[in-house]
N, C-alpha and C positions, 0 to 999 in steps of 0.2 A: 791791224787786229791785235787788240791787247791778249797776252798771254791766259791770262784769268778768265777770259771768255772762252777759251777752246772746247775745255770742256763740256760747258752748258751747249755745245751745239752738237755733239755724239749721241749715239743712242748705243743698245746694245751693252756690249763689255766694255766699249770706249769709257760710257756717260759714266761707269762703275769704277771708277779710279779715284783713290780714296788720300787727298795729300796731308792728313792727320794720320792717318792707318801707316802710310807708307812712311811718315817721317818715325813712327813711333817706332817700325818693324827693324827699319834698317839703321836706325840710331841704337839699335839696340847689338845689330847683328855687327855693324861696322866697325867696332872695336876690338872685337874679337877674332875676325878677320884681318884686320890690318896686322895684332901682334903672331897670328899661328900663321899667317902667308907672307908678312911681311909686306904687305902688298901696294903696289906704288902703280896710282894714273897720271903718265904726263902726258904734256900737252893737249889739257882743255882749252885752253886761251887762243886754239883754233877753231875752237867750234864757233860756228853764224850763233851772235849774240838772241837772234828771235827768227819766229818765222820755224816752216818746216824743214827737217833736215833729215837725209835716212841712212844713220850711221851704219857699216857695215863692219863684221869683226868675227874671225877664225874662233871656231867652237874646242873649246876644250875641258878636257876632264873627264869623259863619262857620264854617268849618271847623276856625278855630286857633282857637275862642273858648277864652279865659283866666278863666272863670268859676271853675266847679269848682279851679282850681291856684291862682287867688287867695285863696278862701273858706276852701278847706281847709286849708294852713296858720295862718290865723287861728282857724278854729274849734278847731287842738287844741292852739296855745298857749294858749288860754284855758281848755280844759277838759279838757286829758291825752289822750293815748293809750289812755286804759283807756273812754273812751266812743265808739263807732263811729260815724262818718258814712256814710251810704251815700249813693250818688248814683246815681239811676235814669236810666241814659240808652238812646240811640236802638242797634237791632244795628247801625244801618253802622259806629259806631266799634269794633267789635270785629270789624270785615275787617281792620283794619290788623294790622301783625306784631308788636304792643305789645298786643295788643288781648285774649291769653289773662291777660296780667298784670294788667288793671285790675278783675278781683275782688279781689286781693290789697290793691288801694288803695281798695277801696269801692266800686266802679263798677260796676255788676250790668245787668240787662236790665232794661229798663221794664216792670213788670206791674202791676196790683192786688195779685195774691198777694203778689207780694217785699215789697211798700210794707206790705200789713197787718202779713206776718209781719215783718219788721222793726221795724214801730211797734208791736205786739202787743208784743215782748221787751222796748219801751224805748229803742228807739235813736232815733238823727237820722235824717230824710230828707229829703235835697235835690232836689228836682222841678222841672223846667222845664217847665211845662204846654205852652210855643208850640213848644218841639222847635225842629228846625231851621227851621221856619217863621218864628218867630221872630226866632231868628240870623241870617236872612237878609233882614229887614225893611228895605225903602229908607234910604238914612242921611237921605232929606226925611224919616221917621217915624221917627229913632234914639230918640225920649224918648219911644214912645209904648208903652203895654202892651197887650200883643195876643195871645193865647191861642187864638185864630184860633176860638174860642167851645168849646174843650175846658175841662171841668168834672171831671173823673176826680179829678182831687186833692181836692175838695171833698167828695165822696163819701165818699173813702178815712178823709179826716179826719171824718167825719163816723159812718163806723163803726164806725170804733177809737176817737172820744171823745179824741182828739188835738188838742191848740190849733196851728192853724196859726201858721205864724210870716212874713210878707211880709219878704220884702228886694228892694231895687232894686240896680240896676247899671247905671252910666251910664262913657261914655267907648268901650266896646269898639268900637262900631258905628262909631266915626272909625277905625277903624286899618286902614281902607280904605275904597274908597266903593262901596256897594253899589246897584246899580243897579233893581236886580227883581228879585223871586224866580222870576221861569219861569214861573210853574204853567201858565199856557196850553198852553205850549210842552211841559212835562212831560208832561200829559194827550195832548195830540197824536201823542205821540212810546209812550206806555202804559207809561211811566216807574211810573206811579200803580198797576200792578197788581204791581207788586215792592217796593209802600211807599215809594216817591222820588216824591214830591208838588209840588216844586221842581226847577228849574232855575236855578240863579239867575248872575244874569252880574254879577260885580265888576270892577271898577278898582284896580289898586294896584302894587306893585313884589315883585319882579321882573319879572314875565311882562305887568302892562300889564291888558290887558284878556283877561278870561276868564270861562267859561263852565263851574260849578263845579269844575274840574279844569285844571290844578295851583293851588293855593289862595295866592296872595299871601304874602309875610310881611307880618305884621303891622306898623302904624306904631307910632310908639312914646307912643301917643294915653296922656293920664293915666285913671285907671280908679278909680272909687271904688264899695264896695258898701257899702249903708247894711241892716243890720236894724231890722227895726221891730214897734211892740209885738205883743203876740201875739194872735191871733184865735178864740178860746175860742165853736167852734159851738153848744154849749149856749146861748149868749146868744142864740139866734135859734128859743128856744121847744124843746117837748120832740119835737118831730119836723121838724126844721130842713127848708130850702129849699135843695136843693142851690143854686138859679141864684141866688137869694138871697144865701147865702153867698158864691159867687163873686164876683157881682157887689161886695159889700162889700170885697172883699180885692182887688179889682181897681182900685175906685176909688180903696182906700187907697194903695196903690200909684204909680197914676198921678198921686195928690197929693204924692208923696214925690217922686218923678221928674220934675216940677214943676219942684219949689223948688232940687231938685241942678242940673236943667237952668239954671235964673236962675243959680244961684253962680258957673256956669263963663264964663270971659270969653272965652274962645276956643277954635274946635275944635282936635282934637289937646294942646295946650299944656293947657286946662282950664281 
């Protein structure tokens, strides 16, 4: 299945991916980003050349996290415009007034369906199991991977015969200091029956200290995303473990996040 066709066979938020919109967005945004994070993706030269893959990767930053805007230029200097990335995220980011445009760059609703049908046609998908959960993890636990025990991705991959793909991302989680995610206070407050599971109170500039609203900008912490080799659940027998799998991709992970954590000599700076 040639790449150039994936798209024509989605419907929905899939078929709405836009690879003139997105090349213009993030040719614009990826410059600017690479000089204020510094920011470095290695090892794409892992990734499965075609064909569907369902990249997995630790959420960071909060609310400005720079994941998805750093990945995604790297992924399609390296492999064209003609192969789609999707990235399945959370509905709050489609309240904002930006928020009707980001099918156009990939950015769809978080489901099972979207992720099979997507992987089913062949495309990329970038997943962040921990969500904002994640994102919003103590910066005392910034190197740590935490999925907060969701297993959905594993599944997913696991039905569609998709090799997962681990990437880490270290640095975001300095470019403020994150204090607690809330959830006490969320639940309290039945934050948790509108899907807002966190509250999380940060440190940072502008605003000082806050309680997820107004959201800091960011520090100009260096930010590096590493891929790593791919995770083919077939190896794990002919009717795989979901927890099993997870757990493999999770420790690989955390051994990756390790060793980037040793590299850096200091926070923010790297």
């Amino acid at each position: 299945m040639g790449d150039a066709v994936v798209v024509e066979q989605l419907d929905g938020e899939l078929a709405n991916w836009d690879p003139s919109f997105t090349r213009q967005v993030l040719g614009r945004m990826w410059p600017l980003l690479r000089l204020y994070f510094r920011a470095e993706v290695r090892g794409l030269g892992l990734m499965p050349r075609s064909g569907g893959a369902l990249v997995v990767c630790n959420h960071s930053g909060g609310m400005l996290t720079p994941d998805v805007s750093i990945f995604g230029p790297a992924f399609y200097a390296e492999f064209g415009y003609e192969r789609p990335l999707y990235t399945l995220a959370h509905y709050g980011i489609f309240i904002a007034p930006w928020g009707p445009l980001l099918p156009r760059l990939g950015v769809v609703h978080a489901s099972p369906k979207a992720a099979r049908a997507a992987l089913d046609a062949g495309a990329v998908v970038l997943v962040f199991p921990g969500g904002d959960y994640d994102a919003y993890r103590p910066t005392s636990r910034r190197n740590a991977i935490d999925f907060d025990g969701r297993t959905g991705y594993a599944r997913t991959a696991i039905e569609t015969g998709v090799p997962i793909v681990p990437m880490v991302s270290i640095g975001a989680q300095e470019t403020q200091f994150f204090l607690g995610r809330g959830t006490r206070f969320a639940h309290l407050l039945g934050l948790n029956k509108i899907r807002m599971e966190i509250l999380p109170v940060t440190v940072g500039l502008p605003f000082g200290l806050t309680v997820t609203v107004p959201p800091n900008l960011p520090l100009p912490s260096k930010i590096v995303m590493e891929v790593l080799e791919p995770v083919d659940p077939a190896a794990f027998g002919r009717h795989p473990d979901v927890d099993e799998v997870d757990t493999h991709v999770r420790r690989v992970m955390q051994r990756a996040l390790n060793r980037l954590s040793r590299q850096r000599r200091l926070p923010i700076l790297g």
